[in-house]
C-alpha positions in Angstrom: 15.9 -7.8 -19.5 12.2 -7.0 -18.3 12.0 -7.4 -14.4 9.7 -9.2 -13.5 6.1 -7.8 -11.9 4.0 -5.0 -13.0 2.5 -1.7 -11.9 -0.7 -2.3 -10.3 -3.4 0.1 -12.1 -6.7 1.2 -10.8 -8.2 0.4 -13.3 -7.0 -3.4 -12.8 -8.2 -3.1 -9.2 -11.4 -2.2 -9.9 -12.3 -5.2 -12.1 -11.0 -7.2 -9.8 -12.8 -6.1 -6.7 -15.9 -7.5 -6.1 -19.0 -7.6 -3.4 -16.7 -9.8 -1.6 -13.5 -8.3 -1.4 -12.5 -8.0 1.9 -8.9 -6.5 1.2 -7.0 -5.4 -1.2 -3.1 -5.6 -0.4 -0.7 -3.5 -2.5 3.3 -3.4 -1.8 4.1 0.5 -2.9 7.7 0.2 -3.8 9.8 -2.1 -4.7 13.4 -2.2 -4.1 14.2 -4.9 -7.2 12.3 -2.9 -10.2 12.1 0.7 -8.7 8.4 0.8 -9.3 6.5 2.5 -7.2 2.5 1.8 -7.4 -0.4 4.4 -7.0 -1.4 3.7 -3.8 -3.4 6.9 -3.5 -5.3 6.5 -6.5 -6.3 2.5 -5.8 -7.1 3.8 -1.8 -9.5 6.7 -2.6 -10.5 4.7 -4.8 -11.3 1.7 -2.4 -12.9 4.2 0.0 -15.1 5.7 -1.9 -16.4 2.8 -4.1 -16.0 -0.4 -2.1 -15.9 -2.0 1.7 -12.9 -3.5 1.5 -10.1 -2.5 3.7 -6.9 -1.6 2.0 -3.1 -2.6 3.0 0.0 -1.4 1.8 3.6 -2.5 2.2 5.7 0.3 2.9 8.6 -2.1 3.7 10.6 -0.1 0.5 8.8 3.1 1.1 8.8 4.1 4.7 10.6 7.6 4.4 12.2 7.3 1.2 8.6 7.8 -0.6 5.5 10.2 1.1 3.2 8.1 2.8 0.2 9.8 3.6 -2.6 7.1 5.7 -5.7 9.7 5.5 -4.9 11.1 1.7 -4.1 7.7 0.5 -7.4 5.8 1.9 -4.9 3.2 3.6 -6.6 1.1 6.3 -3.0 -0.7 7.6 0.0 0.3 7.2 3.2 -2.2 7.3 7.1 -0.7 7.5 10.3 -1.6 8.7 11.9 0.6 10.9 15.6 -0.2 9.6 15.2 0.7 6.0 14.4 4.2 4.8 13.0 5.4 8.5 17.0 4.4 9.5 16.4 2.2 13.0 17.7 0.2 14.6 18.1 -3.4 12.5 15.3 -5.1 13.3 12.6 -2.8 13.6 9.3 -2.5 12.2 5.7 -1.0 12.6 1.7 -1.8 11.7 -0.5 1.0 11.5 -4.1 0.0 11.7 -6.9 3.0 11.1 -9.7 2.3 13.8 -12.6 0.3 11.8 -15.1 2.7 10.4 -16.4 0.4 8.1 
């Protein structure tokens, strides 16, 4: 059985982004499948092609996968504290990069 979803490619991103894309929002792991999607390549990509800001869930992610904001082109960053970071039940975080756009 297939699971259901796919990876997001960059290639897929960039015909969908247009003019008027304001933000692009990408979950990087999932826990269900296991895939992980290439958040670095659609963020440079984002950053050096487009003005839309880019957000990825890291709910899955958050240190069980590198997550690096600057080489990754992410603009905001959402986690959970209680998952891979290992918190306290309940926690979680939002990273916002300060608007340079």
């Amino acid at each position: 059985m297939k699971p259901e979803g796919e990876i997001i490619t960059p290639d897929s991103i960039k015909k969908a982004v247009t003019g008027k894309t304001r933000l692009v929002a990408v979950t990087h792991a999932s826990n269900v499948t296991g895939w992980v999607q290439p958040v670095g390549e659609i963020g440079r990509w984002l950053r050096e092609n487009s003005g839309a800001y880019f957000l990825v869930d890291a709910a899955q992610s958050a240190g069980a996968l590198q997550v690096d904001v600057a080489e990754m082109g992410i603009d905001l960053l959402a986690f959970t504290g209680h998952k891979g970071l290992l918190g306290p039940m309940g926690t979680a975080g939002f990273m916002f990069r300060p608007a340079s756009k």
